[in-house]
C-alpha positions in Angstrom: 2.6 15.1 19.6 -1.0 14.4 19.7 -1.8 11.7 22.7 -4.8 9.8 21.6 -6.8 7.6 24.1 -7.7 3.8 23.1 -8.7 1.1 24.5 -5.7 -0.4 25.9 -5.3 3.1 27.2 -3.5 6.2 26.2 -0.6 6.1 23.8 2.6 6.9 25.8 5.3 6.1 23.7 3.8 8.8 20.8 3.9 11.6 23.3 7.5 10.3 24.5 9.0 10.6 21.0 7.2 13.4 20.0 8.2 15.5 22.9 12.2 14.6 21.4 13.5 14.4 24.8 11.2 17.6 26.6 10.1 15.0 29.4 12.5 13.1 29.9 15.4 10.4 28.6 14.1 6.8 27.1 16.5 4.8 29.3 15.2 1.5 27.9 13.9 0.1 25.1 12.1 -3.3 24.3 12.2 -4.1 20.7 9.9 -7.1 19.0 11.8 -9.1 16.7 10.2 -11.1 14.4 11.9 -14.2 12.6 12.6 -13.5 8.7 10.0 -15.8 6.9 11.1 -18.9 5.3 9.2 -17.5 1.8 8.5 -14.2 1.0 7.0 -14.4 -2.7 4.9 -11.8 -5.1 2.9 -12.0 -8.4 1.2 -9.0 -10.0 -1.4 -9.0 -12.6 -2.2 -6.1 -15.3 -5.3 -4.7 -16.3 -7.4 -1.5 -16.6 -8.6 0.2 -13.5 -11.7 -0.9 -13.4 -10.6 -4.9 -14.3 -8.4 -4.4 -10.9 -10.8 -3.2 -8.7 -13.6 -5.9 -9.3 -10.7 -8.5 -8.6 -9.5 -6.7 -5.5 -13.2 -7.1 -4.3 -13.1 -10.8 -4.9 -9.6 -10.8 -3.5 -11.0 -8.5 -0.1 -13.9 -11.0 0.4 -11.8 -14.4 0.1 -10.4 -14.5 3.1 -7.1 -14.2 1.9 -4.0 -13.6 4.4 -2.2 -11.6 2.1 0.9 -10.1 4.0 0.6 -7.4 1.0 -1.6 -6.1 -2.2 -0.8 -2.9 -3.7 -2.3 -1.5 -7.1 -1.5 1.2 -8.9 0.7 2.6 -12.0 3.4 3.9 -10.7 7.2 2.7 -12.4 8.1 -0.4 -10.6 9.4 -2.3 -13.4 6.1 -4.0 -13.7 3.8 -3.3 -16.5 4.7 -0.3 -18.4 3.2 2.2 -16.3 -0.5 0.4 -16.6 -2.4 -0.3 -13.9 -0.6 -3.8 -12.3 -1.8 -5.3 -9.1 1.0 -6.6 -6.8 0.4 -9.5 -4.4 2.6 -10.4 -1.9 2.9 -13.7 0.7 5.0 -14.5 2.8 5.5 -17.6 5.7 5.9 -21.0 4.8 6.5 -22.4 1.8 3.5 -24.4 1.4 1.3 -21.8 2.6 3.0 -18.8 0.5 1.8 -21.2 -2.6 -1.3 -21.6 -1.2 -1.9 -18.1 -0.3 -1.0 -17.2 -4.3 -2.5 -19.8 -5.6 -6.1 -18.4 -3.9 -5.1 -14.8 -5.3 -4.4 -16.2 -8.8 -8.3 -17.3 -8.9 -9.7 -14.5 -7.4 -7.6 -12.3 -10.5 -8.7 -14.5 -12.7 -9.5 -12.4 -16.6 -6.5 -9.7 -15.2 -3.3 -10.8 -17.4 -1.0 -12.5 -14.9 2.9 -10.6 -15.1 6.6 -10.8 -14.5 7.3 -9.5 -11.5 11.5 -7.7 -10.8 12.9 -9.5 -7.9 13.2 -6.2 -6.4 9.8 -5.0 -7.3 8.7 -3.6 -3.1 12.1 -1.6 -3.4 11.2 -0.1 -6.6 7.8 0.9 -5.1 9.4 1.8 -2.4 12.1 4.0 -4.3 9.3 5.5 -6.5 6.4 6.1 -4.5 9.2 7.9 -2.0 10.5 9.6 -4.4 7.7 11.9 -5.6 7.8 15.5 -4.6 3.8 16.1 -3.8 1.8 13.5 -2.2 -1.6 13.8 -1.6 -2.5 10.5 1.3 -6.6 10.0 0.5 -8.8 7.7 3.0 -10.8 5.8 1.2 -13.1 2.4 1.9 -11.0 -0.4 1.0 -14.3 -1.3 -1.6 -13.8 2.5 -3.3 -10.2 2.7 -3.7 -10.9 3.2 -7.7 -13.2 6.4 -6.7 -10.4 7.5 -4.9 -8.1 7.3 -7.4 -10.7 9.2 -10.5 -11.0 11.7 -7.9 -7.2 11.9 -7.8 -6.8 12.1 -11.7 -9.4 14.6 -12.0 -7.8 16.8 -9.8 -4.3 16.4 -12.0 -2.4 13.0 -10.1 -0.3 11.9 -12.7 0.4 8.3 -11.0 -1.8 6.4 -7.6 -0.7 3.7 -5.6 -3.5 2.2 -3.3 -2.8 -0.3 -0.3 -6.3 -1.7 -0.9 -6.8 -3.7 2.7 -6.0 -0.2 4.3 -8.0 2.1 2.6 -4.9 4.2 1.9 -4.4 6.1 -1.9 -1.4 8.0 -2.7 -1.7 10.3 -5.1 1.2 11.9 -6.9 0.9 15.6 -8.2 3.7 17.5 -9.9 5.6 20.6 -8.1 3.6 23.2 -7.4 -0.1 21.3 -7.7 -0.9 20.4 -4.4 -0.3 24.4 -3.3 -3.2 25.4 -6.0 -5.5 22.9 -4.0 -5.1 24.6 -0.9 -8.3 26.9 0.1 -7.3 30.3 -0.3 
């Protein structure tokens, strides 16, 4: 394990885990619990690529407090494979409306769609289950960059968590190896 320094100083419980008992035996553990939120609600909108990524800038610079956004065309039961962006609040009741509500406007000209009930697990499920993952850093701003680069390079199917700057890129067996520098 790779201790890095911080601010708050350096990060002990990394080199603890990552040493899988080497220096010792975790004797205690204090866990934060958090209290299940009284809504937890998500609408996704449809649209091409570049339709998505203007929104997600108007989205990015509203101030939303979005506990999720993900975009991408992947098979989560949401839009047929097209690019779908998925928007998640959760909290309060009034203020999961609220939250939404602010999203819808940002999205507005994206076609608003109907979102599974179970659409995180089926991102979850999907986005887990592909065999070669490529993880690209990008600017939260140039997550459609990211993603080109990825298709030209052979991804058949990105999911971006815009706020984080984080594109997943899925590649079919054996792709990822011919990327490699020789």
């Amino acid at each position: 394990a790779r201790v890095v320094k911080n601010v708050a100083g350096f990060d002990l419980a990394k080199l603890v885990i990552g040493a899988q008992g080497a220096f010792g035996v975790i004797e205690e553990v204090h866990l934060r619990l958090r209290a299940r939120p009284e809504a937890d609600a998500t609408l996704s909108w449809a649209g091409s690529r570049t339709e998505l990524a203007a929104a997600t800038r108007r989205l990015m610079t509203s101030g939303s407090m979005l506990a999720a956004f993900e975009v991408g065309n992947g098979e989560w039961g949401v839009g047929n494979g097209e690019w779908v962006l998925l928007a998640r609040a959760q909290g309060p009741t009034a203020g999961v409306g609220e939250e939404l509500d602010a999203a819808a406007e940002c999205l507005r000209g994206c076609a608003e769609v109907a979102v599974p009930a179970d659409v995180w697990e089926r991102w979850s499920a999907d986005v887990g289950a592909w065999s070669a993952i490529a993880r690209i850093g990008a600017d939260p701003d140039a997550w459609a960059d990211a993603v080109a680069m990825a298709e030209a390079l052979g991804a058949t199917a990105c999911s971006a968590t815009v706020p984080r700057g984080t594109v997943r890129a899925k590649f079919a067996d054996g792709a990822v190896e011919a990327l490699r520098p020789q």
